[in-house]
ZALO-890076 format. One record per residue: residue in one letter; chain; x, z, y of N, C-alpha, C in turn. Coordinates in steps of 0.2 Angstrom, whole numbers, m for minus. Example, Ala and Ser with C-alpha at 12.3 -4.5 7.8 and 13.67 -1.06 7.14 Angstrom:
[atom 'A' 'A' [66 39 m28] [62 39 m22] [66 39 m16]]
[atom 'S' 'A' [64 35 m11] [68 36 m5] [64 39 0]]
END
This chain:
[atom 'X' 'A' [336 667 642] [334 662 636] [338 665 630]]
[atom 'X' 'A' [332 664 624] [336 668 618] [339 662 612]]
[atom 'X' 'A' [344 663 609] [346 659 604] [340 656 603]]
[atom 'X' 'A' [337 658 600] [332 654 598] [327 649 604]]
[atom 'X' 'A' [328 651 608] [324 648 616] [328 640 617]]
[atom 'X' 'A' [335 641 615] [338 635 616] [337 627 615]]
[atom 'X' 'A' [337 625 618] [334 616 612] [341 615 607]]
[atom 'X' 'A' [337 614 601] [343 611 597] [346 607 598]]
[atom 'X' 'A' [354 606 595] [358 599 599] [357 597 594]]
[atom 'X' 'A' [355 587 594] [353 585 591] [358 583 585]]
[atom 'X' 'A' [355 581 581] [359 581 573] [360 570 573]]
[atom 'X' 'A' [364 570 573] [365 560 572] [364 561 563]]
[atom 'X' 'A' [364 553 564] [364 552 555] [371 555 552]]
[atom 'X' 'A' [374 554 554] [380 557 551] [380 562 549]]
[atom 'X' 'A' [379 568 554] [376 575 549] [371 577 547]]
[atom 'X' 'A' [366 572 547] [360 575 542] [363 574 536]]
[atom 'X' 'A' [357 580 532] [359 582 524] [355 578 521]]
[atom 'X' 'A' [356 575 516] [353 571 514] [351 575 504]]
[atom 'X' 'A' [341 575 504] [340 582 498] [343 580 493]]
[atom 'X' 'A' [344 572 491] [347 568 486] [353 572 484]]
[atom 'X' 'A' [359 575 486] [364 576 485] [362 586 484]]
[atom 'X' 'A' [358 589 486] [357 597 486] [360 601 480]]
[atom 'X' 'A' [361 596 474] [363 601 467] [371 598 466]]
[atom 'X' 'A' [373 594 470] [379 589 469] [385 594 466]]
[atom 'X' 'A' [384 599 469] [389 604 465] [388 606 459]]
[atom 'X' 'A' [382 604 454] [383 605 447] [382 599 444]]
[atom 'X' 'A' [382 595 449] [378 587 443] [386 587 437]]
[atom 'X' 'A' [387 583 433] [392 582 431] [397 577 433]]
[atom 'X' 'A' [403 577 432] [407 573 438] [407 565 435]]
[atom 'X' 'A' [404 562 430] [403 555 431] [397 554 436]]
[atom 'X' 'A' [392 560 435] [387 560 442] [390 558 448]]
[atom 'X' 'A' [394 564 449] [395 565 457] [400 558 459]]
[atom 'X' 'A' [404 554 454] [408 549 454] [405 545 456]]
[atom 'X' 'A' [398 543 452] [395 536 453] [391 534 460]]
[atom 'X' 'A' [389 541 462] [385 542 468] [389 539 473]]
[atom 'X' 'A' [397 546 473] [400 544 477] [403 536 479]]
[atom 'X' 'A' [405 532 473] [405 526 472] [399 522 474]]
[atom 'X' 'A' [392 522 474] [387 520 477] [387 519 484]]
[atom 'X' 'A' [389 526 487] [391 527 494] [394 522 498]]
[atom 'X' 'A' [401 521 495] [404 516 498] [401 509 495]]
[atom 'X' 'A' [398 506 491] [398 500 493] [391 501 498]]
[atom 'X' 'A' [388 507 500] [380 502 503] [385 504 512]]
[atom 'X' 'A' [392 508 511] [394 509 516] [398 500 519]]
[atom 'X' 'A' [400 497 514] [404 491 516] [399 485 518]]
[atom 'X' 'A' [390 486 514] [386 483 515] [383 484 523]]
[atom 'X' 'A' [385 490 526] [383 491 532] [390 486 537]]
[atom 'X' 'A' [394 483 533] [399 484 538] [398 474 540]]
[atom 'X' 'A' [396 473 532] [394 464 532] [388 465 537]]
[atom 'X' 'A' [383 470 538] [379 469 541] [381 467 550]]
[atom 'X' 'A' [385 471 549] [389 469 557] [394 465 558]]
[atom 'X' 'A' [393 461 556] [397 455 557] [396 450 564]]
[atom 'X' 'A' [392 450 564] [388 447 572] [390 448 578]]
[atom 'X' 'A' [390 456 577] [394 461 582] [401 458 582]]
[atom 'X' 'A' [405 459 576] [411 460 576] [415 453 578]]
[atom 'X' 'A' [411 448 578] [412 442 579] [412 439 585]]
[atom 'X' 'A' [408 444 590] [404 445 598] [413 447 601]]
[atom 'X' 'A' [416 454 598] [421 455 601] [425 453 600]]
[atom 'X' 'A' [428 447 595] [434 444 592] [435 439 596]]
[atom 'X' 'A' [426 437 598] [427 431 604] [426 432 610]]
[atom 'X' 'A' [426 439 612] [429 442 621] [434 445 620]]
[atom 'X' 'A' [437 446 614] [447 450 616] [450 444 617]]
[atom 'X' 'A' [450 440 614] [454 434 611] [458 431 619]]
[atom 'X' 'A' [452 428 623] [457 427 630] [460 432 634]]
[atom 'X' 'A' [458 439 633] [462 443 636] [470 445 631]]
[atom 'X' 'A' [469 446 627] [474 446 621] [480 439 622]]
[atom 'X' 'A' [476 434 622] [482 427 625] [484 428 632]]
[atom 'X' 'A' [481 433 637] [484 432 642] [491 439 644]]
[atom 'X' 'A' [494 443 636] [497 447 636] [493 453 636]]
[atom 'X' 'A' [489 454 634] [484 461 633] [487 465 630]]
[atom 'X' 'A' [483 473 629] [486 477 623] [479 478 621]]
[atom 'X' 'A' [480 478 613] [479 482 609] [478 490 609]]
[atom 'X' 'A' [472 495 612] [472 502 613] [468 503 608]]
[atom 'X' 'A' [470 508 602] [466 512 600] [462 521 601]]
[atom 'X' 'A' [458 521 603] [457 528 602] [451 533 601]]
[atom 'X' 'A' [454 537 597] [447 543 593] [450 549 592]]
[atom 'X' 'A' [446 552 587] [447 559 586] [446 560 579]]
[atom 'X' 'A' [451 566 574] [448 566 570] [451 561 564]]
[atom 'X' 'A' [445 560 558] [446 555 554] [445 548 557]]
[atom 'X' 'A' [439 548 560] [441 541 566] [447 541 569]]
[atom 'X' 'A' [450 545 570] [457 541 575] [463 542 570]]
[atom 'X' 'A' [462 546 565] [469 543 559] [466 535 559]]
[atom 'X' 'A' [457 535 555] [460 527 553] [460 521 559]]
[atom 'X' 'A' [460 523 564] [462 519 569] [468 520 570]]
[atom 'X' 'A' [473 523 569] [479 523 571] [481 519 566]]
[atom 'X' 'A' [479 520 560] [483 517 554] [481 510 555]]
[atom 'X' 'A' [476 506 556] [475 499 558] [480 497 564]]
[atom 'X' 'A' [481 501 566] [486 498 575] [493 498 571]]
[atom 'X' 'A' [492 503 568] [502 503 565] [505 497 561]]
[atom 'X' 'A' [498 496 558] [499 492 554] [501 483 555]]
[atom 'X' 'A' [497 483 561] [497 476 563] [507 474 563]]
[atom 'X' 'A' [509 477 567] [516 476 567] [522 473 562]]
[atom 'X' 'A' [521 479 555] [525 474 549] [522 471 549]]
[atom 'X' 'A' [513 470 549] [509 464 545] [510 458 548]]
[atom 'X' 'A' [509 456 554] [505 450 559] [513 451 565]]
[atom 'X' 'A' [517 453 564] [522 455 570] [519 456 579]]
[atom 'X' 'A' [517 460 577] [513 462 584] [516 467 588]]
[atom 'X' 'A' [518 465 594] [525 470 599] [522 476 597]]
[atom 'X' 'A' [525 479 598] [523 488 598] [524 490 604]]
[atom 'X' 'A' [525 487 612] [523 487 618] [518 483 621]]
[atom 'X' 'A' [514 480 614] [507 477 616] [502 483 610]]
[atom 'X' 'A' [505 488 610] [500 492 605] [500 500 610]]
[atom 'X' 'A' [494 502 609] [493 508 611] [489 511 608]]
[atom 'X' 'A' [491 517 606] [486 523 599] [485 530 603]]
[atom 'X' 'A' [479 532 603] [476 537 607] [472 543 601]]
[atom 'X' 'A' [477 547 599] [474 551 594] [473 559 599]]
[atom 'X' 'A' [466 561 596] [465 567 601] [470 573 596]]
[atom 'X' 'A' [473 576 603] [476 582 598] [484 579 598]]
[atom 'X' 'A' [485 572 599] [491 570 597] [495 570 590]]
[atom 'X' 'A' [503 568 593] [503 566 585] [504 571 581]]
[atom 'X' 'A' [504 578 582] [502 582 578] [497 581 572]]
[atom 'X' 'A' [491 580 575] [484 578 573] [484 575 567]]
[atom 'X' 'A' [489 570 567] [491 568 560] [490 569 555]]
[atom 'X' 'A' [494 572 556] [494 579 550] [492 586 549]]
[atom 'X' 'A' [490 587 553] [486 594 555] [479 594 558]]
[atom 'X' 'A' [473 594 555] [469 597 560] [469 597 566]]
[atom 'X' 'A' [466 594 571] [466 598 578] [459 596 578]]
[atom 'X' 'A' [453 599 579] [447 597 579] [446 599 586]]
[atom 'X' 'A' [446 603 588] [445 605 596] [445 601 601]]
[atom 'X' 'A' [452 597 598] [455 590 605] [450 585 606]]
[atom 'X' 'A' [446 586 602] [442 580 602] [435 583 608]]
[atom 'X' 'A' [434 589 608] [429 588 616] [433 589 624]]
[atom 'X' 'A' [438 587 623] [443 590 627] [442 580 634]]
[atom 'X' 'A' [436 580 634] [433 573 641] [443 572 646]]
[atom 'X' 'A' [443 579 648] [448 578 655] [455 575 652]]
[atom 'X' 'A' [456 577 642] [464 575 640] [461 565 639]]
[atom 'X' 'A' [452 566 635] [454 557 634] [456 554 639]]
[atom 'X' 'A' [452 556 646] [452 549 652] [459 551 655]]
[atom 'X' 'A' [463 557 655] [470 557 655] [475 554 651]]
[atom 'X' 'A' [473 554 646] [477 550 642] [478 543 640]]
[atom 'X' 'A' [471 541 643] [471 534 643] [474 531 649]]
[atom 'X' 'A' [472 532 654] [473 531 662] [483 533 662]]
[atom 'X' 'A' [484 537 659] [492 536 660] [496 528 656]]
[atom 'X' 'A' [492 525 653] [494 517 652] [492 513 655]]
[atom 'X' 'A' [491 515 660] [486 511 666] [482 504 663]]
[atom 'X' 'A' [478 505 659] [475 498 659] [472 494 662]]
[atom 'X' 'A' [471 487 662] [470 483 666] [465 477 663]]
[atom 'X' 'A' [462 473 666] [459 467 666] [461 464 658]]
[atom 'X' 'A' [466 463 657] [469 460 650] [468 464 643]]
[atom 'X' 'A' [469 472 644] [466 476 639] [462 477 636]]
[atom 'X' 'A' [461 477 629] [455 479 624] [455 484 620]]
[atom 'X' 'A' [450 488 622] [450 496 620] [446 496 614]]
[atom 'X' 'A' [448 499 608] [443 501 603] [442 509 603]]
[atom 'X' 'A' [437 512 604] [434 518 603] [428 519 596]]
[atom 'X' 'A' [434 524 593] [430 524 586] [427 530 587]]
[atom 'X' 'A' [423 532 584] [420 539 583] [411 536 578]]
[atom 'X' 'A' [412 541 573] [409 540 568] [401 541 573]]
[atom 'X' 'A' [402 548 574] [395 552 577] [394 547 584]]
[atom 'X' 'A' [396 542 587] [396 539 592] [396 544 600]]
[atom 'X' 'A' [398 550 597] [398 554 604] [403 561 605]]
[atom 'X' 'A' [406 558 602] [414 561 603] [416 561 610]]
[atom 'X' 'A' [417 568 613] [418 567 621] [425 564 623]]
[atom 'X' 'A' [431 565 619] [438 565 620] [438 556 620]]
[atom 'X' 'A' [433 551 614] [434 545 613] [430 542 619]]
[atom 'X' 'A' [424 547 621] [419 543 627] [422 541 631]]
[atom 'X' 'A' [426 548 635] [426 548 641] [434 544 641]]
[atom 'X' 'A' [437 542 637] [442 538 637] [441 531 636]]
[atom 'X' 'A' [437 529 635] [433 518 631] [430 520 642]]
[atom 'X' 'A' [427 526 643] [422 524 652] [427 525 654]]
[atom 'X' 'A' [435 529 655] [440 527 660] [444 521 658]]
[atom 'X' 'A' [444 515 653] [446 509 652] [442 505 656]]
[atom 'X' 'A' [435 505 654] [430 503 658] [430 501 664]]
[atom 'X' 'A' [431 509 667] [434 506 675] [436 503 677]]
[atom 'X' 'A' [444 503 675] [450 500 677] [448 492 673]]
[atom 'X' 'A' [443 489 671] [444 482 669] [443 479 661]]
[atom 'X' 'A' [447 483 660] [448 483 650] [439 480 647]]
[atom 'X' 'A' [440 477 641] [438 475 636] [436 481 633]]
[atom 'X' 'A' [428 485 632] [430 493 627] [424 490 622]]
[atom 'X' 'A' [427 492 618] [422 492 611] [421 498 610]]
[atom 'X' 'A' [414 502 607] [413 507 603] [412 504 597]]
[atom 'X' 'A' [416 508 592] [413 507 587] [409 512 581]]
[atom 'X' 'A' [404 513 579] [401 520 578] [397 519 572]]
[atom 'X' 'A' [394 525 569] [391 525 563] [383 527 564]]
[atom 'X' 'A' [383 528 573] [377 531 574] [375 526 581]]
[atom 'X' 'A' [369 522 580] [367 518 583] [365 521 590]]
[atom 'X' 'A' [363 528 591] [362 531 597] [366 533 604]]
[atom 'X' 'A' [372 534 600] [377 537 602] [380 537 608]]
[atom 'X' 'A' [381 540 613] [384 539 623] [389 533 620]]
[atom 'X' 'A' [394 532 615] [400 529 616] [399 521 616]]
[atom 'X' 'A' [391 520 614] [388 511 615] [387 511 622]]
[atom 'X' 'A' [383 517 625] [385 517 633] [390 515 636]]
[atom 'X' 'A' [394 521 634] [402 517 637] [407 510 637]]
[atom 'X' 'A' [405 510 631] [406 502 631] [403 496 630]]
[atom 'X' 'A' [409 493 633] [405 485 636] [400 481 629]]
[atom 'X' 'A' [404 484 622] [403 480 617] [402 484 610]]
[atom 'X' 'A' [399 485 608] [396 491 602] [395 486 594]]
[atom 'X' 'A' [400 489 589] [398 488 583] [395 494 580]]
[atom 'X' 'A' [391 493 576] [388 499 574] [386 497 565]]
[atom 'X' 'A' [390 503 563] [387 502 554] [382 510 552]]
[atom 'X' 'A' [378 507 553] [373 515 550] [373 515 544]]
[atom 'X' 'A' [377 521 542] [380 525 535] [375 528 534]]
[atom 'X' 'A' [372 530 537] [367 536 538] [370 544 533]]
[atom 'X' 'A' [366 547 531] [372 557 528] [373 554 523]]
[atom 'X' 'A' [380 558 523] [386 559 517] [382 562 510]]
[atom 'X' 'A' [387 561 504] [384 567 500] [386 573 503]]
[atom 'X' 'A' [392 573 507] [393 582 507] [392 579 516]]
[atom 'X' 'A' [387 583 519] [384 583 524] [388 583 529]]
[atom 'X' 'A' [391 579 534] [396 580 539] [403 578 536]]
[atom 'X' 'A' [404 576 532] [410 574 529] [409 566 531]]
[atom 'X' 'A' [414 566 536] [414 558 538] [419 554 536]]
[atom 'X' 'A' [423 557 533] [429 555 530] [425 552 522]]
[atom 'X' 'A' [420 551 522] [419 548 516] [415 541 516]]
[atom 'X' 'A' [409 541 518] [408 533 519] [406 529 526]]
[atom 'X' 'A' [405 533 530] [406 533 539] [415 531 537]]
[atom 'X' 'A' [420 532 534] [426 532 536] [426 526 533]]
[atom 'X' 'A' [426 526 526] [426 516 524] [423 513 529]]
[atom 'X' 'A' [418 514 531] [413 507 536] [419 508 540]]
[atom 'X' 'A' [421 513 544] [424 511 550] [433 508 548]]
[atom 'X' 'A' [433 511 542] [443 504 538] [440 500 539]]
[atom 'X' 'A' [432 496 537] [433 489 535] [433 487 540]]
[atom 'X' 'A' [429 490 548] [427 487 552] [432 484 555]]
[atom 'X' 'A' [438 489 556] [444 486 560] [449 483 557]]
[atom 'X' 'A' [448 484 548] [449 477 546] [449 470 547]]
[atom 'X' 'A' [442 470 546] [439 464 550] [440 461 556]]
[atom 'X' 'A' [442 466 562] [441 464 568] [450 462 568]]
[atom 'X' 'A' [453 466 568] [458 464 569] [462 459 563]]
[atom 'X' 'A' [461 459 558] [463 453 554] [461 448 558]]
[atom 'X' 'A' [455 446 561] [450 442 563] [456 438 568]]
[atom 'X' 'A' [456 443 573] [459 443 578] [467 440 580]]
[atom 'X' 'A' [472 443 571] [480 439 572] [477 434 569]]
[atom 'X' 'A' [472 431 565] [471 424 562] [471 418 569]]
[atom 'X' 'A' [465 422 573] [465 418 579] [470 418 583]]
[atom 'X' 'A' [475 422 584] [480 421 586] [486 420 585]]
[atom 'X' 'A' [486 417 581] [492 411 576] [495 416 572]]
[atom 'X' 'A' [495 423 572] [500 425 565] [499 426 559]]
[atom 'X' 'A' [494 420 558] [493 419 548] [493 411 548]]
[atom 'X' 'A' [494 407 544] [494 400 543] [493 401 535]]
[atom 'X' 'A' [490 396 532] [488 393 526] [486 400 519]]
[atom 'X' 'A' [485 406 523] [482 411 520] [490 416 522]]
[atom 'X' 'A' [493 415 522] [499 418 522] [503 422 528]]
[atom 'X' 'A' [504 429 529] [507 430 535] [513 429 539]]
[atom 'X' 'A' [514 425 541] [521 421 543] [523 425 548]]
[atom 'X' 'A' [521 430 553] [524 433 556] [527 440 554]]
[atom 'X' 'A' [525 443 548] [527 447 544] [534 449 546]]
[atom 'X' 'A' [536 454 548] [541 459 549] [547 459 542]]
[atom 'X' 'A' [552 457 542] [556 458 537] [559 466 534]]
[atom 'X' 'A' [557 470 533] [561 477 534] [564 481 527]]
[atom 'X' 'A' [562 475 522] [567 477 514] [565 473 512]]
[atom 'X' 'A' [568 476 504] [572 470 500] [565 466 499]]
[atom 'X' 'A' [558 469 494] [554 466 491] [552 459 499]]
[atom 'X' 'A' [549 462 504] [549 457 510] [553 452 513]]
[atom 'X' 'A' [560 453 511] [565 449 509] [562 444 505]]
[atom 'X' 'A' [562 445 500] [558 441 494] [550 437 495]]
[atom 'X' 'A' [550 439 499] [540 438 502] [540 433 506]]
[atom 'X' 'A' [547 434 511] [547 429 516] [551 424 514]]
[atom 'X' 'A' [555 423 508] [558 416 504] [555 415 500]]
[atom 'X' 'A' [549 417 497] [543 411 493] [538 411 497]]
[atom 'X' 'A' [535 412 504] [532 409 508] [536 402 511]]
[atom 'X' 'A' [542 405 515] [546 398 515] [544 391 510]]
[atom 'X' 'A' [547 394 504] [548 387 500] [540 385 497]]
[atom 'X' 'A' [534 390 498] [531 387 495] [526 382 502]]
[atom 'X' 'A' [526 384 508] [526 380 512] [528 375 516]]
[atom 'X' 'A' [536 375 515] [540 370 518] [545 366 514]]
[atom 'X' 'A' [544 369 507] [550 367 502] [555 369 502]]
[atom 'X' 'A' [561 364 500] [567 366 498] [572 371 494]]
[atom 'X' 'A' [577 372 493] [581 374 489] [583 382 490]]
[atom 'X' 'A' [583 386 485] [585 395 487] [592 394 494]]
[atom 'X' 'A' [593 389 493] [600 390 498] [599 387 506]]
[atom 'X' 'A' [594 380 505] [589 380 511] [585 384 515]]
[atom 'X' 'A' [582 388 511] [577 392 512] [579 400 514]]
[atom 'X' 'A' [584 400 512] [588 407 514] [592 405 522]]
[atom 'X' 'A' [596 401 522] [600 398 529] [593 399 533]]
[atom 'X' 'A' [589 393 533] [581 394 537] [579 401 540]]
[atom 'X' 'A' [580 404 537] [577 413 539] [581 416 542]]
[atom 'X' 'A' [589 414 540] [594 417 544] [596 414 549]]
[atom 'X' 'A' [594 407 550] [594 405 557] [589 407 563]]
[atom 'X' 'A' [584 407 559] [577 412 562] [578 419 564]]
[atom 'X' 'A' [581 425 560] [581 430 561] [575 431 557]]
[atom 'X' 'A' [575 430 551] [572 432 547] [561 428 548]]
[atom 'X' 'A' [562 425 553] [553 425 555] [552 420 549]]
[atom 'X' 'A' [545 421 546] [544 413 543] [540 409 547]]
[atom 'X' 'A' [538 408 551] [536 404 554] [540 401 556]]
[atom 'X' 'A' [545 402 560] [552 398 565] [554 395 558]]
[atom 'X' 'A' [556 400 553] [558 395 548] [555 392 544]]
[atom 'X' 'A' [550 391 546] [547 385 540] [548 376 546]]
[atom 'X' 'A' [548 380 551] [548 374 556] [555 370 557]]
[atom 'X' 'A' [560 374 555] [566 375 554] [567 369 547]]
[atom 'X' 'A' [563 371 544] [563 367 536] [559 360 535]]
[atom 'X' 'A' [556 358 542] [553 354 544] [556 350 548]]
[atom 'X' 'A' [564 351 549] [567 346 553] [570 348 561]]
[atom 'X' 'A' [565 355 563] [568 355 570] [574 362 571]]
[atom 'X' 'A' [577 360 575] [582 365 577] [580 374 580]]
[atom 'X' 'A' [582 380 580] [579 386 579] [575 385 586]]
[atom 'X' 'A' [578 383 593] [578 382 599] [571 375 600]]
[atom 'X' 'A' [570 371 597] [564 369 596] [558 370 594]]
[atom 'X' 'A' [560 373 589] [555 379 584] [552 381 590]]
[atom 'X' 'A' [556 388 591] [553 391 597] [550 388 604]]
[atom 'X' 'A' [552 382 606] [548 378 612] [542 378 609]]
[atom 'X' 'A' [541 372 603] [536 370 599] [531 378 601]]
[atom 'X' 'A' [531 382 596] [527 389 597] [526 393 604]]
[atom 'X' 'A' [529 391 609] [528 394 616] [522 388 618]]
[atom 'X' 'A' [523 380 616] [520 375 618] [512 375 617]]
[atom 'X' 'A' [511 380 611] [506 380 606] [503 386 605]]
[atom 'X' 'A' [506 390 609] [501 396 607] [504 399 600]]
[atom 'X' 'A' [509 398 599] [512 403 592] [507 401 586]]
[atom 'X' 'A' [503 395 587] [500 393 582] [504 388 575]]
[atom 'X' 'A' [504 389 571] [508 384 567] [505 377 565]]
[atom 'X' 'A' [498 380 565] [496 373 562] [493 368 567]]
[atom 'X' 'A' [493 370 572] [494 364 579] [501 360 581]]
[atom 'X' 'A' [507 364 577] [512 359 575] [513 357 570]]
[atom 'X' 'A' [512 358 564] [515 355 560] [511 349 557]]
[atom 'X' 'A' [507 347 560] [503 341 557] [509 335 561]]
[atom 'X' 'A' [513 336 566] [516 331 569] [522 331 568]]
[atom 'X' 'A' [524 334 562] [531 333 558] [530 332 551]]
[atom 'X' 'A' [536 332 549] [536 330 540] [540 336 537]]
[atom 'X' 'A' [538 340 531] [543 343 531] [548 342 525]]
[atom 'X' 'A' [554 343 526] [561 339 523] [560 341 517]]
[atom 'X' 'A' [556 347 513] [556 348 505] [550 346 503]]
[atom 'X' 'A' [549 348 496] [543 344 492] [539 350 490]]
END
């Protein structure tokens, strides 16, 4: 069989060229700018458009997530930087154990920072790499991949699969093996970039907002926001310092010398300490939150709090 005898592999939305953008390299740079800025919003518009979806998985993680689940992220590529960067994040943000988080970048944490493009067809490294965290029943797996057929992301969301886990694809390309492999598919069709195959450009926004969304969705439902504010928010400098003593006082009230003791009897959390500033001891606080699901506002309707 000749080169030419061969079937094409098929091209996804993501790498088709699209004729619109063919002279992109002489238009003038307010051109190229506007376009570019064009891309992303009809990219964020695909992402509202899946909200149905996303809403599908927030309300199948959710019980396995209360039952001590983890959190796996894994991709390749631009998909697995921005998926990694959502998983790290949760931590400072929402305090989320980082023994309930697992990130799965193809190529490792090299990858980071370096290109590894290759890692990403490497089937035998994903479902190794996964399979060594043994997941189970409780687990929820996100598999991101733009092109929906990244072998490193598939065959690691089908070895969760097995073993029990929650797996989501999430992808830019509706046809893609990686909605086969999982149990739960959100899809934002981006359809071609201005620079053809460059997914790092509005395939990459759809896929930040998505796991924006899902996992925001997800600490809201699972008690680490109260009254728009993050209460479980990690204390690790000065400005945060400051962050978690006007959430305190604007919350629970009291005085800078109330509200400072409060956080210091807590170890800095504001949630403990606003319950703290509501009358109960740090050792309460914590029953109360173990009683309720770490939810705040299923306790504080049944207390008063001591400031104004």
């Amino acid at each position: 069989m000749t080169e030419t005898d061969r079937p094409a592999t098929p091209i996804t939305g993501t790498e088709q060229r699209d004729p619109r953008y063919a002279d992109i390299d002489i238009w003038p740079v307010r051109s190229v700018l506007d376009a570019l800025a064009e891309a992303q919003m009809a990219a964020t518009a695909a992402v509202r458009a899946a909200v149905p979806e996303i809403e599908a998985v927030v309300d199948a993680a959710l019980p396995r997530l209360r039952q001590g689940g983890r959190l796996v992220y894994v991709g390749a590529g631009t998909s697995g930087r921005i998926g990694l960067q959502d998983g790290v994040e949760l931590g400072p943000t929402f305090g989320w154990p980082a023994e309930r988080l697992v990130l799965l970048l193809a190529g490792g944490p090299q990858a980071i920072f370096q290109a590894a493009e290759g890692a990403e067809d490497r089937e035998d490294t994903g479902r190794a790499e996964l399979l060594a965290h043994a997941p189970d029943a409780r687990d929820v797996v996100f598999g991101i991949a733009a092109s929906g057929g990244t072998p490193y992301t598939c065959a690691a969301v089908a070895a969760a699969r097995e073993c029990g886990a929650l797996t989501v694809g999430i992808s830019c390309n509706a046809t893609g093996r990686l909605l086969r492999e999982a149990e739960y598919g959100i899809v934002t069709v981006t359809g071609p970039e201005a620079i053809a195959g460059s997914t790092r450009l509005k395939a990459g926004t759809a896929q930040k907002a998505t796991l924006n969304l899902l996992s925001t969705a997800l600490m809201i439902r699972l008690g680490h926001a109260y009254r728009g504010r993050m209460v479980d928010m990690r204390v690790m400098n000065a400005k945060l310092d400051r962050r978690a003593a006007r959430m305190v006082a604007d919350l629970a009230g009291g005085s800078d010398e109330e509200v400072r003791a409060a956080l210091v009897a807590t170890g800095g959390n504001v949630k403990r300490a606003v319950l703290v500033r509501a009358g109960m001891t740090p050792g309460e606080a914590e029953q109360a939150l173990g009683r309720h699901g770490g939810d705040l506002r299923r306790i504080l309707p049944s207390v008063v709090p001591t400031g104004g």
